[in-house]
C-alpha positions as CSV (number, residue, x, y, z in Angstrom):
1,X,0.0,0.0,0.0
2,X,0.9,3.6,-0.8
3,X,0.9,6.4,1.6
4,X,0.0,9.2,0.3
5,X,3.4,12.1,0.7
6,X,5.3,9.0,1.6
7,X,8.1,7.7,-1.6
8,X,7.6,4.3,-0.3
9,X,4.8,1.6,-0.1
10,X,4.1,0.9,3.9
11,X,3.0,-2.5,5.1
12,X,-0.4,-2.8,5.8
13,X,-2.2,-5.6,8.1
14,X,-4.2,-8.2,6.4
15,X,-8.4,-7.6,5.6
16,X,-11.0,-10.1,4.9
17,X,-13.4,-8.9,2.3
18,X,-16.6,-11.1,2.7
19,X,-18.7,-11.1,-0.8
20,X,-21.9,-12.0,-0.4
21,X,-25.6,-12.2,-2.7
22,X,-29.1,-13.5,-1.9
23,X,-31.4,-12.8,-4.5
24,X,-32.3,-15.3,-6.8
25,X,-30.0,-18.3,-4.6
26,X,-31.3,-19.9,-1.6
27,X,-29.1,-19.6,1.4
28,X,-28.8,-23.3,2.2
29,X,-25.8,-24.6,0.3
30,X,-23.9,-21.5,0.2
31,X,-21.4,-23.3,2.7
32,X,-20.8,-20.3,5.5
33,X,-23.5,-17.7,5.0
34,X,-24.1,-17.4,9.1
35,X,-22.0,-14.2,9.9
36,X,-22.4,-11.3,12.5
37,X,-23.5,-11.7,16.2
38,X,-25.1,-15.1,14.8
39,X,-21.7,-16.5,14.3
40,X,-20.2,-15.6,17.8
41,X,-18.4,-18.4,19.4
42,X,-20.9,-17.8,22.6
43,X,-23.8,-17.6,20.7
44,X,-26.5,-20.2,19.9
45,X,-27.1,-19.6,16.4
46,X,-30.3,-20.9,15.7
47,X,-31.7,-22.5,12.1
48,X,-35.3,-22.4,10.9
49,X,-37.4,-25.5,10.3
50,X,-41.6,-25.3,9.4
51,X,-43.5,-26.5,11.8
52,X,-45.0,-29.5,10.1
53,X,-49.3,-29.7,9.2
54,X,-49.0,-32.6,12.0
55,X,-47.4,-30.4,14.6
56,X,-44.7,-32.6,15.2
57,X,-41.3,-32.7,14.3
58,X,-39.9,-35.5,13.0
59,X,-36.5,-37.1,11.6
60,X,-37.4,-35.9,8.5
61,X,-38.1,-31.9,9.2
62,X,-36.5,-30.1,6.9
63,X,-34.5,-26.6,7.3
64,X,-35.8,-24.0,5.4
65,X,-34.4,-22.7,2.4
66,X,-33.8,-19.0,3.6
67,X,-32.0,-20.3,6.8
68,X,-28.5,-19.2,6.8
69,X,-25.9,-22.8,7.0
70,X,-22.4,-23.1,8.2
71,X,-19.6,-23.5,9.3
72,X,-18.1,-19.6,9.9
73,X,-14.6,-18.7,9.9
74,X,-13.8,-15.7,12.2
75,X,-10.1,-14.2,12.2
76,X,-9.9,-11.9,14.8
77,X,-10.1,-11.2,18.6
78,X,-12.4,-8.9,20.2
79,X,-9.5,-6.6,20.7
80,X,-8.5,-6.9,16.6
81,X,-5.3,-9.0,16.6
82,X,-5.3,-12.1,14.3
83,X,-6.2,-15.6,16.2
84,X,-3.3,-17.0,13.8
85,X,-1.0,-14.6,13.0
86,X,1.5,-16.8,11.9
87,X,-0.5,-18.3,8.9
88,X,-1.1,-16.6,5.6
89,X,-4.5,-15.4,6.4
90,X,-7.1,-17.6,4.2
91,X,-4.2,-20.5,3.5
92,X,-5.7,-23.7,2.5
93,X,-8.7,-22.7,4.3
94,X,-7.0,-22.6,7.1
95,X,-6.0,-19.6,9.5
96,X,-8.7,-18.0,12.2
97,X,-11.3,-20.2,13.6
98,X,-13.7,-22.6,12.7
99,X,-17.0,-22.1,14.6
100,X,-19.7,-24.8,13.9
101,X,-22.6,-22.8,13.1
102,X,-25.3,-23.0,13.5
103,X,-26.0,-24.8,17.0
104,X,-29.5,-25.8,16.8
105,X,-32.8,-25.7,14.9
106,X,-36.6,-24.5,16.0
107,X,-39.5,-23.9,14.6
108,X,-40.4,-21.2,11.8
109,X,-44.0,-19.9,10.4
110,X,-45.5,-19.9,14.1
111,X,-49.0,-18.6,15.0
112,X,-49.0,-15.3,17.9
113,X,-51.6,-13.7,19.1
114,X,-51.4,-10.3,16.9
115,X,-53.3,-9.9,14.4
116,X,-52.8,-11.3,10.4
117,X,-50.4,-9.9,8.9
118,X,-48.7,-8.5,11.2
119,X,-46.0,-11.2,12.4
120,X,-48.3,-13.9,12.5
121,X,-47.5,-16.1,11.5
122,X,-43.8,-15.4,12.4
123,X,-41.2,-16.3,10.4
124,X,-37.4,-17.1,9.7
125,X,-34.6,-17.2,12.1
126,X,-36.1,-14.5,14.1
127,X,-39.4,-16.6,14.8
128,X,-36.7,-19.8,15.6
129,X,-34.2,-18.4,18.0
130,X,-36.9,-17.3,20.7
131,X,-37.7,-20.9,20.9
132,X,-34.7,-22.5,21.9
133,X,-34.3,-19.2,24.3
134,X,-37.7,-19.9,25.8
135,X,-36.5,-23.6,26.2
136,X,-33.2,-22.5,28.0
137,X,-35.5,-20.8,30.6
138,X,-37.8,-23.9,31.4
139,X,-34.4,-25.5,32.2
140,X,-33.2,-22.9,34.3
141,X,-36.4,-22.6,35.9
142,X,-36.2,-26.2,36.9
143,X,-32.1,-25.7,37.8
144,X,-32.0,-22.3,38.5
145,X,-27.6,-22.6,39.2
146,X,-26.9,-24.3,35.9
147,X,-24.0,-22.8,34.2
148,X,-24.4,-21.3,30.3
149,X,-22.1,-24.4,29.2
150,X,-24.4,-27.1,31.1
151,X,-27.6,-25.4,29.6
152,X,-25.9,-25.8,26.2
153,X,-25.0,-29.3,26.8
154,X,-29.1,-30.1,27.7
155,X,-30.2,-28.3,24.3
156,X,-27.7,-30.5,22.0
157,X,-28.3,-33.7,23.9
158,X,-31.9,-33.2,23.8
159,X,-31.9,-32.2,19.9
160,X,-33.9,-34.3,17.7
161,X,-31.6,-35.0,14.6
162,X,-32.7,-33.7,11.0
163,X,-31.1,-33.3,7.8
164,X,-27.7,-35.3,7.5
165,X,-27.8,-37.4,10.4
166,X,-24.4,-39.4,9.7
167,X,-22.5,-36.9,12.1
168,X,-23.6,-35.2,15.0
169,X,-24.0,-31.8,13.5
170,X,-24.3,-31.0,10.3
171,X,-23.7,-27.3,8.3
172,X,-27.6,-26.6,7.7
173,X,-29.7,-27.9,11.0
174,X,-26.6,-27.7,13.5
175,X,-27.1,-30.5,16.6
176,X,-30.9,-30.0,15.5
177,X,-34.0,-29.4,17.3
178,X,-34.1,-29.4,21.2
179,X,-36.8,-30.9,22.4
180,X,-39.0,-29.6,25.7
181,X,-39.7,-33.5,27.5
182,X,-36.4,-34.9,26.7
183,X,-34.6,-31.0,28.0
184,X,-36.2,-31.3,31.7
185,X,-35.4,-35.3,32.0
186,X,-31.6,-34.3,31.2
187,X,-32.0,-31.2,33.6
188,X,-31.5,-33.8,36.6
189,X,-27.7,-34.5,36.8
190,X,-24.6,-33.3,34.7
191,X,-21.7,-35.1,36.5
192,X,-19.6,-37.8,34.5
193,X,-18.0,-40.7,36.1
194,X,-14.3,-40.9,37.4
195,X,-12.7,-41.8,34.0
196,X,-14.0,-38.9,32.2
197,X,-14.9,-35.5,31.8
198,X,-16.2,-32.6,29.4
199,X,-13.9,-30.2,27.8
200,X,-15.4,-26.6,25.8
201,X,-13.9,-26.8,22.5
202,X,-15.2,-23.4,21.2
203,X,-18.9,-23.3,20.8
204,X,-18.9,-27.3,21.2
205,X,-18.7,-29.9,23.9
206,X,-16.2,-33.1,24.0
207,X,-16.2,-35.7,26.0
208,X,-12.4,-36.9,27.0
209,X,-11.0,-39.7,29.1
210,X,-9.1,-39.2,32.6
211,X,-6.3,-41.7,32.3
212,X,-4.7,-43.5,35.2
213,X,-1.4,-41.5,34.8
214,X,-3.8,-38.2,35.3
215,X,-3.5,-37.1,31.5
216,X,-6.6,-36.6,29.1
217,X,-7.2,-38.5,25.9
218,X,-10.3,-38.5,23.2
219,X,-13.0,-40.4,23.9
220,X,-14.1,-42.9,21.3
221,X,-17.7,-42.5,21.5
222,X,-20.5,-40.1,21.3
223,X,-22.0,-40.3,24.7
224,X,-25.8,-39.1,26.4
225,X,-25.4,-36.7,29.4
226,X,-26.4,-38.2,32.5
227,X,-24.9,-41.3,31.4
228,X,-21.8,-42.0,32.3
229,X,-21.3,-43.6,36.0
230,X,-18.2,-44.9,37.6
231,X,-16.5,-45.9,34.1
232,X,-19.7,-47.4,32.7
233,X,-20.9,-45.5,29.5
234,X,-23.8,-45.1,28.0
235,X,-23.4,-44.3,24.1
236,X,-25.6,-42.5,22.3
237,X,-26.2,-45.9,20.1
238,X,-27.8,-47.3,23.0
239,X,-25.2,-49.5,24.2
240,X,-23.7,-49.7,27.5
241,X,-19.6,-50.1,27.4
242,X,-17.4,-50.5,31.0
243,X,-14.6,-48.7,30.9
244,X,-11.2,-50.7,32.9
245,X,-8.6,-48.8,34.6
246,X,-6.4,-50.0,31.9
247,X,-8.4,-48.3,29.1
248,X,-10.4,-51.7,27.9
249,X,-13.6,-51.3,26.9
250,X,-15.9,-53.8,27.0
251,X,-19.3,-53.5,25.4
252,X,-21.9,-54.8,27.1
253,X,-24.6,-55.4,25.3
254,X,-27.6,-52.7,23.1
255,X,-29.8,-51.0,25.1
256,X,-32.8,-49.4,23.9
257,X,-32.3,-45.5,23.0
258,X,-34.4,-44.4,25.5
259,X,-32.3,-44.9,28.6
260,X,-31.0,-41.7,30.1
261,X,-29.2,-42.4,33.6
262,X,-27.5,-45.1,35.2
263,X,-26.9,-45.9,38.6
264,X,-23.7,-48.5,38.0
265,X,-23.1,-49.1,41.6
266,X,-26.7,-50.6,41.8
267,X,-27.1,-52.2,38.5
268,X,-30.1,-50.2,37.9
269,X,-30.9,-48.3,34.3
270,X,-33.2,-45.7,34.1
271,X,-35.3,-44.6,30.7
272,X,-37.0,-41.7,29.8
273,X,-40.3,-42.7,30.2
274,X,-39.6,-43.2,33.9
275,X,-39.6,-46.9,33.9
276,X,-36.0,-48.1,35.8
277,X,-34.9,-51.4,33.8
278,X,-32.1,-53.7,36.0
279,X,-28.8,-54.4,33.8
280,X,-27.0,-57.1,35.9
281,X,-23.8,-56.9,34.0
282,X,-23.3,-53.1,34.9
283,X,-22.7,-54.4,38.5
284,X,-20.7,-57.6,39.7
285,X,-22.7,-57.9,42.6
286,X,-21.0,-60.2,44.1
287,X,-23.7,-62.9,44.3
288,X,-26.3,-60.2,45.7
289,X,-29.6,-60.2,43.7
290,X,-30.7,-57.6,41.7
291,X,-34.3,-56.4,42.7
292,X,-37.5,-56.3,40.0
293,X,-37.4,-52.9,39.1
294,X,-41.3,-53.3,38.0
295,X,-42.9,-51.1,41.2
296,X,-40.4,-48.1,40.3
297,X,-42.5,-45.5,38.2
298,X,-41.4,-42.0,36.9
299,X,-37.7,-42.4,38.4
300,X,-34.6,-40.5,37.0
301,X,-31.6,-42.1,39.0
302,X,-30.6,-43.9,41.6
303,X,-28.0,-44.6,44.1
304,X,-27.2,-47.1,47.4
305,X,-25.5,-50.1,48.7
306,X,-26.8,-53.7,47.3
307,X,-24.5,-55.1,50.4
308,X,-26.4,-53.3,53.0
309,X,-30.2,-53.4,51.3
310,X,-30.5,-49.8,51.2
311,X,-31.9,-48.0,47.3
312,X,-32.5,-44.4,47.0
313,X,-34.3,-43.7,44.1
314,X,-34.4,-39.8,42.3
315,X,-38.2,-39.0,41.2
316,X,-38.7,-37.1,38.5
317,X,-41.0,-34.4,40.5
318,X,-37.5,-34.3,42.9
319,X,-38.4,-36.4,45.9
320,X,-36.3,-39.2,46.8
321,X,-37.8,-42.6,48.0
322,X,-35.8,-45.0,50.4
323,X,-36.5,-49.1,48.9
324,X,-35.4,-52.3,50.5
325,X,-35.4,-55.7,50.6
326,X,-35.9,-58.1,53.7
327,X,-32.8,-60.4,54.7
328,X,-34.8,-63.2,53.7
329,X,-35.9,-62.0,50.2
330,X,-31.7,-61.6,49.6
331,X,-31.4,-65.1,49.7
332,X,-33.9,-65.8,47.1
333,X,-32.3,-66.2,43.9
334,X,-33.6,-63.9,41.5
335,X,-35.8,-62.1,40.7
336,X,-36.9,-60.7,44.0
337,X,-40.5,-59.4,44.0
338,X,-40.6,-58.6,47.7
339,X,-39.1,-55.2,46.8
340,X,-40.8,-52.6,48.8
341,X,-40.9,-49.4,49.6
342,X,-39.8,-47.9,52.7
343,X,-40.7,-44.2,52.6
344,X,-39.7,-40.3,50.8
345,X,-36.9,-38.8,52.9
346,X,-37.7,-35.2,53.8
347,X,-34.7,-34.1,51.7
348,X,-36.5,-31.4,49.9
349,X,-36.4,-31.3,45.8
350,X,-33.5,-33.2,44.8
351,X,-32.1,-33.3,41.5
352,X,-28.9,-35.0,42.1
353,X,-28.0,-38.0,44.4
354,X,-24.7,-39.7,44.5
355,X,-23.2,-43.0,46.8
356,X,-20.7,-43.4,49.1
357,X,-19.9,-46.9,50.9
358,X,-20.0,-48.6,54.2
359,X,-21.9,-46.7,56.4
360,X,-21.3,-43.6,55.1
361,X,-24.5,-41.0,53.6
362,X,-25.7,-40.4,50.0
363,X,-24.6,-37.2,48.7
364,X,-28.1,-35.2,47.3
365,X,-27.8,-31.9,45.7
366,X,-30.9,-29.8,45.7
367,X,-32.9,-27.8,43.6
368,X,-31.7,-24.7,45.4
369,X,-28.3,-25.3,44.9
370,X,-27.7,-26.9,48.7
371,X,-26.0,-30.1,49.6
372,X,-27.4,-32.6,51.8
373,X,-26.3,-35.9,52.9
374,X,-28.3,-39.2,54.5
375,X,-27.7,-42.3,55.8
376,X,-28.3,-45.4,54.9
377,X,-31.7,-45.1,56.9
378,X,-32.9,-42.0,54.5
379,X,-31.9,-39.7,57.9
380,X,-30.0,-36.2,57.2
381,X,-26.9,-36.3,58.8
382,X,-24.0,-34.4,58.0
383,X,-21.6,-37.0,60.3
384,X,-19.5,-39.4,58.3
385,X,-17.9,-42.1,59.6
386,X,-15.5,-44.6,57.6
387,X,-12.8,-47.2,58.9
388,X,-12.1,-45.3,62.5
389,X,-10.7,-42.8,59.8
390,X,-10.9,-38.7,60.6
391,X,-13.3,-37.1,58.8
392,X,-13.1,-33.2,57.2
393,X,-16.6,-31.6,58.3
394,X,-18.3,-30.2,55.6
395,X,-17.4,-26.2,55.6
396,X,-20.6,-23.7,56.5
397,X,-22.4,-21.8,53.6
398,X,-21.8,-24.1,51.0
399,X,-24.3,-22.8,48.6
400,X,-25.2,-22.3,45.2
401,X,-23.8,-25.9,43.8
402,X,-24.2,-26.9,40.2
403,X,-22.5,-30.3,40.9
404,X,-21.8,-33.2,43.3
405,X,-18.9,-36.2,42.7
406,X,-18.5,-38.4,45.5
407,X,-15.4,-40.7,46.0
408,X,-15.5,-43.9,48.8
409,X,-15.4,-41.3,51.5
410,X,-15.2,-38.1,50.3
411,X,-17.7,-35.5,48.4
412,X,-17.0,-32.6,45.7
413,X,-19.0,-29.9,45.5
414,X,-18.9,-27.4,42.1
415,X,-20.0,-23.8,42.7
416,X,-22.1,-21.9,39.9
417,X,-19.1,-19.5,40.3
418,X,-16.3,-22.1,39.3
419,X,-14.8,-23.1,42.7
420,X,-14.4,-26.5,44.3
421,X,-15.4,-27.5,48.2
422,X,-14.6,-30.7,49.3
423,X,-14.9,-32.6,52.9
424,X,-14.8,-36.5,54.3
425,X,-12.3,-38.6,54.6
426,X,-8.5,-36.8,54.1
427,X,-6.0,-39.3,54.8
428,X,-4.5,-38.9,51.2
429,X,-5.2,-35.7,51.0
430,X,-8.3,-36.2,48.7
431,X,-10.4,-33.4,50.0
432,X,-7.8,-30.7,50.1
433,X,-8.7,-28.6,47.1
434,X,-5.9,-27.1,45.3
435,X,-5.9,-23.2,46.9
436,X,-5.1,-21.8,43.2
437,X,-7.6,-24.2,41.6
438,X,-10.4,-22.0,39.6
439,X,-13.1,-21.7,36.9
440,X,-13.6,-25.6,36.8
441,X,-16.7,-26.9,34.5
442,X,-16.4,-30.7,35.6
443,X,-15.7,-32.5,38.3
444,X,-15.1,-35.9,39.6
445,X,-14.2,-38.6,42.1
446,X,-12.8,-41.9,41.9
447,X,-11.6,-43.9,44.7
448,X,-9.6,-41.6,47.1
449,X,-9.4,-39.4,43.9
450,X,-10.6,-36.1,43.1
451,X,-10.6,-35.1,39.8
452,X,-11.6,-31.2,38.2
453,X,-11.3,-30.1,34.4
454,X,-11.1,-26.4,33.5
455,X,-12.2,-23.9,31.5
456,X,-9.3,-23.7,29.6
457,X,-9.1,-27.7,29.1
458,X,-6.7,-28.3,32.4
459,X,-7.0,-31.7,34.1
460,X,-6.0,-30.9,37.6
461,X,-6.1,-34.1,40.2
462,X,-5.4,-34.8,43.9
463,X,-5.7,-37.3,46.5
464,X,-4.2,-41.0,46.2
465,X,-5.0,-44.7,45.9
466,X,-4.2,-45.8,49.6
């Protein structure tokens, strides 16, 4: 470039010139049209899909031929330096960032109340994004202290694919359309077991592996939230695979796609219809029979001891219900029929419960972002006791939790604003939180093990396997 009362050309930083036209083309197919505030990396960019005559969306919805595809490429940083400075700018298509957008889809050409003509019906992208907003508040008003990233995570695993559904998202429909029933069963728990975790990876989520030398690797699989306990995982194929310290993986057997949460330590699977299905293999049991799950209705998870008789069971409407079996019926070989149930605790509305073993209480994390614990007897206590072993009380005012992970003796607690409390056992320092550890989106426990992933992707672990 040429500076004007200057004899020689002065180097100029690098522009993107975007070219664009509409009229006449469709904007599907144009292979990156999403752009602006649509494309932000924080954003949910929204597609539109017709409602069908039926009212229901199915496999087959289509997006609409105005709605703006993917993927976009952004170059620079809020404060207007290059994300990649060292490659030529547009180089193989590479250089910047690669944002999958859009996120989701919702529907388009929607009734309102005003009068003809006048937005109604409602149309395009404008009509769709309000949608999926009005979604994300029905989750947070059922978990008021979920983070932006866990919403997120509800919406995609919730979405109904459409459009090319050979990968997860595709460059027209996104993760596709959320929908409202499947959202709120999700809503319950967030927390994966002890071998893995979720990293950000932009404006998409990944699930990775905690390897036994503390380091992080991919994940094979695609998997459901909610449904990875203990190293057991439930894929989004409907099978159920057990994960070994080593980093086998044996698959189990197929499930039916409906299953949402399992409760590994008690062999119990729960669907979304309510219904709680018994998977044997998921727990060794050690010759201890599995009870008929047939009297359990509308449940979302589970938790408990098979060696000591005690089942606590998550209903969906948040009330937890304490079942047993007499000593006699654990003789029986299975199934057992006399499974019965004991009573609700008067734990409050529960969306999260979590084992410990031998005589010490289930973890349960409220609705209103409290912890409490119970004993095997469905009493609040906050005592634990575990091998004549000194336990770490659990601090005052901890509040406004998004998270539990329990370990054999010890419980984690994640804070909506990114910090980690911890108390039980301490003998291998497993509930001494790091003092500079900070903005952590996952947690987990394994063992004498405590386990927290960042923001930034950092695996940070402490405690030991005496």
């Amino acid at each position: 470039m040429s500076v004007p009362g200057n004899p020689t050309p002065q180097p100029s930083p690098p522009r993107f010139l975007r070219l664009d036209t509409r009229e006449g083309k469709i904007d599907v197919g144009t292979n990156g049209r999403t752009f602006g505030r649509n494309a932000a990396e924080n954003v949910i960019s929204v597609a539109a899909v017709r409602v069908p005559s039926t009212g229901v969306f199915s496999s087959s919805s289509l997006v609409e031929p105005g709605s703006a595809d993917g993927p976009r490429r952004i170059f620079y940083k809020p404060e207007n330096t290059l994300i990649k400075p060292q490659l030529p700018p547009l180089a193989a298509g590479d250089g910047g960032q690669l944002l999958l957008k859009p996120d989701l889809a919702a529907a388009n050409r929607v009734k309102t109340t005003l009068p003809a003509g006048t937005l109604n019906p409602f149309e395009g992208t404008s009509a769709a994004a309000p949608h999926v907003a009005g979604l994300a508040a029905l989750i947070l008003s059922y978990r008021p202290n979920l983070t932006p990233a866990q919403v997120r995570e509800i919406l995609i695993a919730s979405a109904l694919r459409i459009e090319d559904q050979s990968k997860p998202w595709n460059e027209v429909s996104g993760y596709g359309i959320p929908m409202a029933d499947d959202s709120l069963k999700l809503a319950g728990s967030l927390q994966f077991g002890p071998k893995l975790a979720i990293k950000e990876l932009g404006n998409t989520l990944a699930t990775f592996r905690l390897n036994e030398d503390r380091s992080v690797s991919d994940w094979p699989v695609s998997v459901k939230a909610n449904a990875i306990e203990n190293g057991t995982v439930l894929s989004t194929d409907g099978s159920v695979t057990q994960v070994y310290s080593s980093g086998q993986m044996d698959t189990i057997r197929p499930r039916g796609s409906d299953v949402i949460r399992m409760a590994s330590d008690i062999g119990f699977l729960f669907k979304g219809n309510g219904a709680a299905e018994v998977e044997a293999q998921v727990y060794n049991g050690f010759g201890i029979p599995i009870p008929d799950p047939k009297p359990l209705q509308d449940v979302v998870a589970g938790a408990g001891d098979m060696s000591k008789n005690a089942y606590f069971f998550l209903k969906r409407n948040g009330t937890v219900e304490l079942w047993a079996l007499s000593e006699t019926d654990r003789q029986r070989p299975q199934p057992v029929n006399n499974f019965h149930l004991v009573g609700a605790l008067q734990t409050g509305n529960v969306v999260d419960l979590r084992s410990m073993i031998g005589s010490l209480p289930r973890a349960m994390l409220r609705r209103d972002g409290t912890v409490v614990t119970v004993d095997r007897n469905g009493t609040p206590r906050d005592t634990m006791t575990y091998g004549g072993r000194t336990m770490t009380a659990r601090p005052s005012g901890v509040r406004d939790i998004v998270a539990i992970a329990t370990g054999y003796a010890h419980v984690l607690a994640l804070g909506r604003d990114g910090k980690v409390t911890a108390w039980g056992a301490n003998h291998v320092h497993q509930s001494d939180v790091p003092s500079t550890l900070t903005d952590v989106v996952s947690i987990a426990a394994a063992g004498n093990m405590s386990y927290a992933l960042t923001r930034g992707g950092q695996t940070v672990s402490w405690g030991g396997t005496n």
